[in-house]
N, C-alpha and C positions, 0 to 999 in steps of 0.2 A: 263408109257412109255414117254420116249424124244425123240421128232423127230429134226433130225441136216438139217435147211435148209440151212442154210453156214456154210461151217466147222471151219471159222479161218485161221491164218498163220498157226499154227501146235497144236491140241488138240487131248490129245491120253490120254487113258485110264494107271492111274498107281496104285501104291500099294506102299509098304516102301519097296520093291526090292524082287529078288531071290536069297534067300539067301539056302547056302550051296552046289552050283553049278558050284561055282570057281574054284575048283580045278581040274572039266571038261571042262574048260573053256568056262562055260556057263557065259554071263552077268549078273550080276545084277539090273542095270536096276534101276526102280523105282523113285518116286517122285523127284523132284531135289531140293526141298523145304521142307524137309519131317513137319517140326514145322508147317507150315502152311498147308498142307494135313490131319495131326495132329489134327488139331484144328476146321479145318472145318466138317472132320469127329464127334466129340464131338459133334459141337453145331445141325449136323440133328443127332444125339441121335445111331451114331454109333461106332460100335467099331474103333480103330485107325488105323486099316490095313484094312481097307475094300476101297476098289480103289476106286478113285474120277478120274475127268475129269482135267485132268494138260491142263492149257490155257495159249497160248504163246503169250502175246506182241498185236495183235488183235485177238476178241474174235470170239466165233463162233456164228451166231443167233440160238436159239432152242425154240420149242415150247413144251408145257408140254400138255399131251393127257386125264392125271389124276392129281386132285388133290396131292401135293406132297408138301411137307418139304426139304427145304435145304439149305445149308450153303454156302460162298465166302468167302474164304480166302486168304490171298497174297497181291499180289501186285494191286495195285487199276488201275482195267481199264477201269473204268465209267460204272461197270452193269446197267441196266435198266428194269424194267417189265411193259412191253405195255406201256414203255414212260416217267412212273415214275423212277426217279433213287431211287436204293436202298443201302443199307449201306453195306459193308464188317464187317466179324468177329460176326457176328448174324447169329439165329434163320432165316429164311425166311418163310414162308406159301402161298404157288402160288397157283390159281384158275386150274382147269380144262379150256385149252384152251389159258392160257395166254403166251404171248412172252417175253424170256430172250435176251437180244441184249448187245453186249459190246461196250464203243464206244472210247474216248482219252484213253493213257497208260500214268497216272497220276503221278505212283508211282509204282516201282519194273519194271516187266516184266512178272511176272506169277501168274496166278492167280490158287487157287483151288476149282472147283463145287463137294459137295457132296450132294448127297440124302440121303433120309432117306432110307432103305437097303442096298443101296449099288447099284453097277452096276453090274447086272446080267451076268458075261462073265465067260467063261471058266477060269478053274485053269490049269497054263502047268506049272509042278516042282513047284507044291505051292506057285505061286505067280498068280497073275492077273496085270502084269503089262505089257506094254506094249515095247519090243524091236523091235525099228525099223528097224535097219539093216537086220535084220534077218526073223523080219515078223513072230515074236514070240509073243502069249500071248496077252494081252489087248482085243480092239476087232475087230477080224480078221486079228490081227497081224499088224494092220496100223493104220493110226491116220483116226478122222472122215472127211468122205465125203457127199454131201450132199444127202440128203434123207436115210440114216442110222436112224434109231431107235434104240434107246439105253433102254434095260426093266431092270428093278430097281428089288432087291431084296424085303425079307420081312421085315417090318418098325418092328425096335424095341420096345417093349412097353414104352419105353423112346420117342422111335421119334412118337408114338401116340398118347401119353398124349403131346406133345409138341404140336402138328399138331390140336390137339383139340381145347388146351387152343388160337391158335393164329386164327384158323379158328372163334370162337366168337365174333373176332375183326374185322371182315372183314365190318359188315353192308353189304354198296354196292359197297367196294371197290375189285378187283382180289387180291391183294397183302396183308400179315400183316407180317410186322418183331414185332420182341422182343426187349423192351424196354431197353434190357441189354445185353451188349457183352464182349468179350475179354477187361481184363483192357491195358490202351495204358500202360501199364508201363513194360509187356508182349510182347508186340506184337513190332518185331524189327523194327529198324527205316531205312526205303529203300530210304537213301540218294542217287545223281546221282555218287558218288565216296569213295564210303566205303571206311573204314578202316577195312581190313580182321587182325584177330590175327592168327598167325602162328607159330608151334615149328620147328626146325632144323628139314629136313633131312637126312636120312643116309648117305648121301654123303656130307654134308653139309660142314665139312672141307678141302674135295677137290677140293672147289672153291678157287679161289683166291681170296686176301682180298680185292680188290677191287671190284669184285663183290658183296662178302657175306655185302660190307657195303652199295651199290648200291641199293640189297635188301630187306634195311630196311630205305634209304632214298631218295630215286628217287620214281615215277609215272609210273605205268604200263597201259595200255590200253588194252581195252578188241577191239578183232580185227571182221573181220565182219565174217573170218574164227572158227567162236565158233560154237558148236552145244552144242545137251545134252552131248556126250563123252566128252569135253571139252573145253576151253577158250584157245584159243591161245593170246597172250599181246605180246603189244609192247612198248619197253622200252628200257632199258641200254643193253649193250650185255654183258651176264653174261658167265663167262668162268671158264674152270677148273685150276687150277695151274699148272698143264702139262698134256699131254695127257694120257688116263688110260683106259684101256677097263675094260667098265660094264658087270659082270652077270648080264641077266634077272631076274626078282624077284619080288613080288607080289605088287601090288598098292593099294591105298588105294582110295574112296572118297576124295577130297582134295588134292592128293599127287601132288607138284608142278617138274612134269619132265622140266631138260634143253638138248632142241636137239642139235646140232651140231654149230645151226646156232645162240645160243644163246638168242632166245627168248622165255620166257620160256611157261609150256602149263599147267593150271592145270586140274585137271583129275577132271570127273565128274560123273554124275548117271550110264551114257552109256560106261563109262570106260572099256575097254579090263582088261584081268583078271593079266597078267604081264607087265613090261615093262624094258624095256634095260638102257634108257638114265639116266644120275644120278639124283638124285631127292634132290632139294636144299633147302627144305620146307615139311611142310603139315599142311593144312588148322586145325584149331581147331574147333571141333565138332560142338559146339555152335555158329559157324560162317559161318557155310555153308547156312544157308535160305538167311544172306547178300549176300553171293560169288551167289548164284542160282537167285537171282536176278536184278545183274550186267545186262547191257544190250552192245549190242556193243555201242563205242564211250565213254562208263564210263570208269575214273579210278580208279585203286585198288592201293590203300596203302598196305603196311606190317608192322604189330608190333609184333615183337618178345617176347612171353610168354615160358614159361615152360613144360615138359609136367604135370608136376605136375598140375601149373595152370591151363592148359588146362583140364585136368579131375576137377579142384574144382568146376570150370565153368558149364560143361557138369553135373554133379551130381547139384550143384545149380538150374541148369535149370528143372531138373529130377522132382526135385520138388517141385519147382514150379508147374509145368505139373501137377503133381500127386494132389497138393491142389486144381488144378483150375478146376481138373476132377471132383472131388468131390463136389467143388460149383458147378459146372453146375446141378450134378446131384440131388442137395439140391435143384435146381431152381425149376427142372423139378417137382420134387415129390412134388413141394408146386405148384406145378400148374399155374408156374409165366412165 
């Protein structure tokens, strides 16, 4: 068990979404990081969909009630246990009794806690994530308050031989990471003004050329009006070539809508399931853990790729993924 003595700015229980429920226009939902929710699921020796604690910008304090295994991964926001700081993108092994505290936001914006089983919370439409609006899913449908306890599933025999070999190290210390994590060559780089890649579009021609060149050579700001639905930016005023009324039509993660007023909003985890306005973009797969963690005041570039590229990219990463699942699990089984 985890007890939440401070909750944070906003931490709430997700998953990699709900999926299959768009077209009742149920949300989606879901990590807003997924490669780094990903990743820290692996290293406490879980499956990839098993929901972690998505942690916004300031962390929450929690105290562990059991010995437990877990991973941090994301965006760097000075974890700490009882004081000592500890590494992202590893193994961790915490005592019985000890305090996790977050403290500067170093790098990114979000950070992901996993345990070794996972978070014990109700499944609503096969997912365990949490919609807020709605007060759907996660746990109790809202983000943590303090004094919530959060109960952990059961540790995979992956995450027990892990929790053994790091408990050995402990002597007299609460805390032992693993000597080995995520190679940096993996793990994306959360500059303060990304460069997002982006393919056209469907609407993408109904801009005027002076916009469509705007959007791949001007500077957009993430505005303080951003949530998980999305990033509102401020930047050039992108227009259509004349006016046209849009059908409603389905969105995507990433899909970059322009409102009326011309600045435009990219669509995010918490995304509505359609949308009206024309859409003059869309993020590339492989580049939404950078876009998820933009913070307000950064800004975002655009570089225009293919969709072709855009999938060589996304399948390169795949596996990637898939070799590095596999080292871990060569780690584990040698008891390293």
């Amino acid at each position: 068990m985890i007890r939440v003595l401070k909750p944070g700015l906003l931490s709430s229980i997700q998953d990699l979404g709900r999926t299959g429920y768009q077209k009742f226009g149920v949300i989606a939902s879901g990590a807003m990081d997924p490669f780094s929710h990903r990743m820290a699921n692996l290293l406490a020796g879980n499956e990839e969909n098993e929901p972690t604690l998505e942690i916004t910008m300031m962390g929450p304090v929690l105290t562990f009630e059991q010995d437990t295994l877990i991973s941090i991964c994301g965006g760097d926001l000075s974890p700490s246990i009882n004081g000592q700081p500890i590494r992202t993108w590893r193994s961790v092994f915490v005592k019985k009794g000890s305090e996790l505290k977050f403290g500067g936001c170093k790098k990114g914006c979000r950070a992901y806690l996993a345990a070794a089983g996972g978070f014990a919370v109700p499944e609503v439409m096969n997912s365990k994530s949490t919609y807020l609006r709605a007060g759907l899913g996660g746990f109790k449908g809202r983000a943590l308050k303090s004094g919530d306890v959060l109960e952990t599933g059961k540790p995979s025999l992956h995450s027990l031989k892990m929790a053994e070999y790091l408990s050995k190290q402990l002597l007299h210390k609460t805390v032992a990471e693993n000597d080995w994590g995520i190679s940096s060559k993996l793990i994306p780089v959360y500059v303060g003004n990304p460069e997002i890649r982006i393919t056209r579009g469907r609407q993408f021609e109904l801009f005027s050329h002076e916009s469509r060149v705007q959007l791949f050579n001007d500077v957009f700001e993430v505005t303080a009006q951003s949530d998980r639905m999305g990033y509102r930016l401020k930047g050039p005023s992108l227009a259509l070539s004349e006016l046209a009324e849009q059908i409603s039509e389905a969105v995507n993660f990433g899909s970059i809508q322009v409102p009326p007023d011309g600045n435009p909003i990219v669509l995010l985890a918490d995304r509505q399931t359609t949308g009206g306005y024309p859409k003059i973009g869309q993020v590339a797969a492989v580049d939404l853990p950078l876009l998820a963690q933009a913070k307000p005041g950064d800004a975002l570039r655009f570089t225009e790729i293919s969709n072709e590229q855009a999938q060589q990219l996304l399948i390169k990463r795949e596996i990637e993924l898939k070799e590095l699942k596999q080292g871990i699990l060569l780690k584990i089984r040698g008891g390293k």
